[in-house]
VOGU-3710 file (C-alpha; in Angstrom, 3 decimals, decimal comma):
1> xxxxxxxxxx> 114,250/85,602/108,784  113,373/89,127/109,489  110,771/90,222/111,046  111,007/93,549/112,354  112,529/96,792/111,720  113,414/99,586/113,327  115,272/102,516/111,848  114,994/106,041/110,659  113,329/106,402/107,218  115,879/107,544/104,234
11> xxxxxxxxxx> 113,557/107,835/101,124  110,058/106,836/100,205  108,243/106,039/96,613  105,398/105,232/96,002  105,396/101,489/96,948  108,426/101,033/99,421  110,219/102,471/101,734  114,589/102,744/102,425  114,934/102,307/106,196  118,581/102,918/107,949
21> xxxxxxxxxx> 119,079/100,691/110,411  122,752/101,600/112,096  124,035/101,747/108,625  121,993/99,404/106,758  119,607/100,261/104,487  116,980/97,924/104,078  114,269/98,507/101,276  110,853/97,215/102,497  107,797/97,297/100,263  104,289/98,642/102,095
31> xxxxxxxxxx> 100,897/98,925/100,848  99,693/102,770/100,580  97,644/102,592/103,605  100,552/102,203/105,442  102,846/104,191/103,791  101,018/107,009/104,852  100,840/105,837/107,929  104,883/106,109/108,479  106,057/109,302/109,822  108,730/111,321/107,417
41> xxxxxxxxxx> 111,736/111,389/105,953  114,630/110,955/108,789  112,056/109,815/111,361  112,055/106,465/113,222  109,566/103,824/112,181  109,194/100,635/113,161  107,433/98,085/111,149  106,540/93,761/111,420  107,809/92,335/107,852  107,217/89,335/105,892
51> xxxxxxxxxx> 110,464/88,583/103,236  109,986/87,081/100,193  112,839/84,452/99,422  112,891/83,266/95,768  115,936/82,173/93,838  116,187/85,215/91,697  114,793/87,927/94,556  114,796/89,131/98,078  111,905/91,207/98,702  110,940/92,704/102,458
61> xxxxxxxxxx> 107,480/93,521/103,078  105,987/96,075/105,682  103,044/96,128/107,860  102,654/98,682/110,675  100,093/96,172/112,505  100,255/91,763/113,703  96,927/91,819/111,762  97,626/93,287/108,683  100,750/91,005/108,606  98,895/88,040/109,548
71> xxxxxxxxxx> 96,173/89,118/106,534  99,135/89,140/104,385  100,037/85,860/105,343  96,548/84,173/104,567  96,040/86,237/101,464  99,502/85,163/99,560  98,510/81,549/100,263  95,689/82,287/97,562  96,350/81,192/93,709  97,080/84,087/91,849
81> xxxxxxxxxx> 97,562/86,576/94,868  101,066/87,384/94,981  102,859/89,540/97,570  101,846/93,134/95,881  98,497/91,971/94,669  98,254/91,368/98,819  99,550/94,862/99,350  96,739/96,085/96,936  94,364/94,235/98,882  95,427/95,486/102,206
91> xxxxxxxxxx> 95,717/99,170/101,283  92,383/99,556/99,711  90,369/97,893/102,340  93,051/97,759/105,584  93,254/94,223/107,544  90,029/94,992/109,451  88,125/95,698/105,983  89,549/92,495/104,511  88,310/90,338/107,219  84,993/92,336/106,804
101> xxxxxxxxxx> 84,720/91,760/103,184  85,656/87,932/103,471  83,782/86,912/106,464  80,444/88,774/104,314  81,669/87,383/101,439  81,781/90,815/99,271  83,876/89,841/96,309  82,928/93,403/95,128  84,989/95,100/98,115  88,159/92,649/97,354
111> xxxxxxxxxx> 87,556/92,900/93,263  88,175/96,923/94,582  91,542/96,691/94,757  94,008/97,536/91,517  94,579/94,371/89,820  92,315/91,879/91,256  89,627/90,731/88,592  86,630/89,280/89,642  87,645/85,553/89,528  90,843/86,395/91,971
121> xxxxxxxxxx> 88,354/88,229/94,793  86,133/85,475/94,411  89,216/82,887/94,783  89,807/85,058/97,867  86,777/84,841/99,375  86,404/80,962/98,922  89,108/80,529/99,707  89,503/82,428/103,155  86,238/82,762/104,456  86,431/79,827/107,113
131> xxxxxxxxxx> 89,790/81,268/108,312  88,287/84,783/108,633  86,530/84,500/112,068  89,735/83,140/113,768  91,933/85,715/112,314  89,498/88,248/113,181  88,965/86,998/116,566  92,386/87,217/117,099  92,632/91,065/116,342  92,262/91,637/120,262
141> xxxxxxxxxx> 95,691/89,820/120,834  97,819/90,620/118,231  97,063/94,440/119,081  97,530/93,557/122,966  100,750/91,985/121,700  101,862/94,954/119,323  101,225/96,997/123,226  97,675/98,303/121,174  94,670/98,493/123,567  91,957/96,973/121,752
151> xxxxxxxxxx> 89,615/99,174/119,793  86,629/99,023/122,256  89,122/99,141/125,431  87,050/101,823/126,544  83,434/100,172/126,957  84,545/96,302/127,694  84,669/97,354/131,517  81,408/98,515/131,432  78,306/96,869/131,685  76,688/95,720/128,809
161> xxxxxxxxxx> 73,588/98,157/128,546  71,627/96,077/125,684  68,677/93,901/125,839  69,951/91,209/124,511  71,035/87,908/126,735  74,928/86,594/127,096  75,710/84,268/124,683  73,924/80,638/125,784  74,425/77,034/124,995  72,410/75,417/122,516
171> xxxxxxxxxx> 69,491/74,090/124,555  68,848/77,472/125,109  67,703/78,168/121,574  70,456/79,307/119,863  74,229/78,715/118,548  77,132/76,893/120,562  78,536/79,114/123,364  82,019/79,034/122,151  80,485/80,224/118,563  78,952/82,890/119,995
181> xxxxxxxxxx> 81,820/84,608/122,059  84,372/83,889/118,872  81,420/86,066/117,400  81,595/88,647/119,893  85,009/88,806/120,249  85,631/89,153/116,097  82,894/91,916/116,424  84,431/93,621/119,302  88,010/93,451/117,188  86,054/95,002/114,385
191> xxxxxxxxxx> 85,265/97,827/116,849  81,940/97,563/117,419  80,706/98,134/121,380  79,910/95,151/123,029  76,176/95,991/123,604  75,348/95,619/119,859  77,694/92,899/119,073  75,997/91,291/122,011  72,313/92,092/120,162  73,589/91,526/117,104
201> xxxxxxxxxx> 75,146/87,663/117,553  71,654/87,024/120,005  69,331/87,822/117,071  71,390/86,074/114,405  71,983/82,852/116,853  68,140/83,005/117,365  67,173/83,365/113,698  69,139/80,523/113,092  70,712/77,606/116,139  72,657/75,763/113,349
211> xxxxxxxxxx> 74,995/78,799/112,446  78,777/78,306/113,185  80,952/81,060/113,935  81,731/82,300/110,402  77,437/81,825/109,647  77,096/84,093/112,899  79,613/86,713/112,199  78,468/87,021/108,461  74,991/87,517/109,918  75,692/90,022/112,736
221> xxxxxxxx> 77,450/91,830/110,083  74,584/92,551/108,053  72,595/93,186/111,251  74,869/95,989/112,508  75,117/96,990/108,582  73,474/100,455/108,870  70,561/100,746/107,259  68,939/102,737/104,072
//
């Protein structure tokens, strides 16, 4: 199996790439998003792929990021989303969008994509929606691992200059503790600074103590949502 590549870039079209790597060429398919990501022709790119093994084909697929591969991953696992109805997916909303969309369940945002009728994004977001707040959580590490600093790198040493109280057990009025900071930490992934996640998942876990983590992260969503 595959699953990385490193090599200077031949050709491009319009869905795939031809990457030379010391003398192989090795064709790998990439959503537009991340096709124009990738530097030029006869520059080195590196990209995490996902191959396709069926009797009649051998297909690679690119993803410049852990969490746009992973996104992949969970989105092929849908009925009727192949790989380039995934790619479609991906490079109309990118993997942070995706896990936006599902986690607020916005079939409009996936049904966005070229080819995916509305029965498909709702499939999607049925389907995926409870894995969206781990995947999403795990943003943080996959970038760490990919040698990414974390979107909100900048601000997580600092202290947390909102009114609103670290996440609490439930006695204290609100959701689970371990809810909460998976909460925080898929907002924080999402970018978002930690003061208003922080604000965001206290209000939501007040409004309602029964919310799990997906309930809390849909909610802080459409707190942070801007208004108007």
């Amino acid at each position: 199996m595959i699953g990385k590549i490193t090599g200077r870039i031949e050709y491009r079209t319009t869905d795939h790439v031809l990457i030379d790597v010391r003398g192989v060429g090795y064709i790998v398919y990439c959503s537009e998003r991340t096709l124009m990501e990738l530097p030029g022709n006869g520059e080195v790119a590196a990209l995490f792929t996902e191959m396709l093994v069926r009797e009649d084909i051998l297909q690679l697929f690119g993803f410049t990021t852990l969490l746009e591969k992973e996104w992949h991953r969970l989105l092929i696992s849908v009925q009727g989303i192949g790989a380039k109805a995934s790619l479609a997916i991906l490079g109309t909303l990118g993997p942070e969008g995706v896990g936006r969309a599902i986690a607020l369940g916005d079939i409009s945002a996936i049904k966005a994509a070229k080819g995916i009728g509305p029965k498909t994004a709702q499939r999607v977001v049925h389907e995926l929606k409870d894995k969206a707040p781990a995947v999403m959580a795990l943003g943080g590490s996959l970038a760490e691992a990919h040698g990414e600093a974390p979107a909100s790198a900048d601000v997580l040493e600092e202290p947390v200059a909102s009114p609103a109280p670290a996440p609490k057990a439930p006695a204290a009025g609100g959701a689970g503790a371990a809810a909460q900071a998976e909460a925080l930490s898929a907002l924080s992934n999402l970018g978002y600074g930690p003061g208003d996640a922080a604000a965001a998942v206290a209000e939501a876990s007040g409004a309602d103590p029964e919310l799990d983590t997906a309930g809390l992260i849909r909610a802080a969503l459409r707190l942070l949502a801007p208004k108007g």
